[in-house]
N, C-alpha and C positions, 0 to 999 in steps of 0.2 A: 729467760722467764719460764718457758718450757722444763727445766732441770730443777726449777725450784719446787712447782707444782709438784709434777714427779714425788720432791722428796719429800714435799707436807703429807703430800697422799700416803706413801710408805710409811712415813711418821705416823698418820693416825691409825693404821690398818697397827701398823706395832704395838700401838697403845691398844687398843681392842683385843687383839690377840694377848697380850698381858695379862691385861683385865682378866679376859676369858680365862685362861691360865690359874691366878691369885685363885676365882672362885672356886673353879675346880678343887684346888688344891686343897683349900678349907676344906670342904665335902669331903675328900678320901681324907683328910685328917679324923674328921667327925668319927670318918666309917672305921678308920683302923683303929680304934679303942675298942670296938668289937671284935678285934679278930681273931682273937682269943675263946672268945664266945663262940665264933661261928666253926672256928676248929675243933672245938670239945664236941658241939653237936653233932658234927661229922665225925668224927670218930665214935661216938657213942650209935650214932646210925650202921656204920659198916660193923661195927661187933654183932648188931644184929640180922646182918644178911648170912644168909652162907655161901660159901664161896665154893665154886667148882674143885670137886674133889673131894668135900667133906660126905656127900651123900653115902649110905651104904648100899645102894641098890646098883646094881653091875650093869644095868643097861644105863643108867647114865653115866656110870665109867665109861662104856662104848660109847655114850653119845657127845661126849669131852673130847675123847681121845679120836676121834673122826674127825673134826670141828676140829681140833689140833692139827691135824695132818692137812687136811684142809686148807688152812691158814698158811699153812708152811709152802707147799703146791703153790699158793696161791703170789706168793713172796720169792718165790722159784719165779715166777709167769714173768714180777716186776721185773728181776736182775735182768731176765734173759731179752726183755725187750728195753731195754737199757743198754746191755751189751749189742744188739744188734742195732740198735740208731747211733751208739758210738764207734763200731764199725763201719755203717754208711757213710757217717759225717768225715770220719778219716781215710775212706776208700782212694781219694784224688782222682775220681771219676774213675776209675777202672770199673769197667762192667762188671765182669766176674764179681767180683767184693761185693759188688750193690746189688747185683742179683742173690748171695748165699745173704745178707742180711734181708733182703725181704723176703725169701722162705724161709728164715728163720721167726721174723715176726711172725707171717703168715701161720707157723707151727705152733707158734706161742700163744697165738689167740684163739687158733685151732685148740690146743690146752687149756688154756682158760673154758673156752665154754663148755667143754667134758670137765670140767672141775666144777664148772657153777652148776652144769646139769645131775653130778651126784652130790652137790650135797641140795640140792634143792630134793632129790631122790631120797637121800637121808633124811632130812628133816621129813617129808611125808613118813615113811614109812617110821621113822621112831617117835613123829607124836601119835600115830595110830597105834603104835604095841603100848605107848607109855597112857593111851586114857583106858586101855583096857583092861590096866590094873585095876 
């Protein structure tokens, strides 16, 4: 008696969840006839940004190409603390190994916050030379 209930139960929860499903699916039908539309106008909006790099003025070259380096530093930080918890995890308990990968972290985030503290440095100091244009 108990395995029947059960499966009516399942049986209607399926049917709802269907349902649910069918409607959805109508609505992103509706919506994908526009998608065409909605991609023109996105494209028609980025033609009118500009994009890093187009400016002529050399202090926003500098302020690209920091913000560049930056980023890159920053994607160094990820590997490196990456590399040392898959280090740790593969140690087999040897001390040694789990000791150099947590002074590795520790260096890693040590870098990380001298990386966040210049460009937080940069950014001060070049939105002040750039409104004093």
């Amino acid at each position: 008696m108990k395995k029947k209930q059960i499966f009516l139960f399942m049986l209607v929860i399926g049917m709802i969840a269907a349902g649910t499903l069918m409607v959805v699916n109508e609505q992103g039908a509706a919506v994908a006839k526009d998608v065409n539309s909605i991609i023109n106008d996105q494209l028609d909006g980025l033609e009118k940004t500009e994009l890093p790099g187009e400016s002529d003025d050399p202090t926003q070259l500098i302020v690209d190409l920091i913000r560049g380096l930056l980023g890159i530093l920053g994607l160094i930080f990820i590997i490196l603390v990456i590399y040392a918890g898959f280090k740790w995890m593969t140690s087999g308990g040897n001390s040694s190994t789990i000791e150099d990968a947590k002074k590795m972290i520790a260096n890693a985030l040590l870098g990380l916050i001298i990386i966040g503290f210049s460009f937080a440095i940069t950014q001060f100091v070049f939105s002040v030379i750039l409104k004093g244009k």
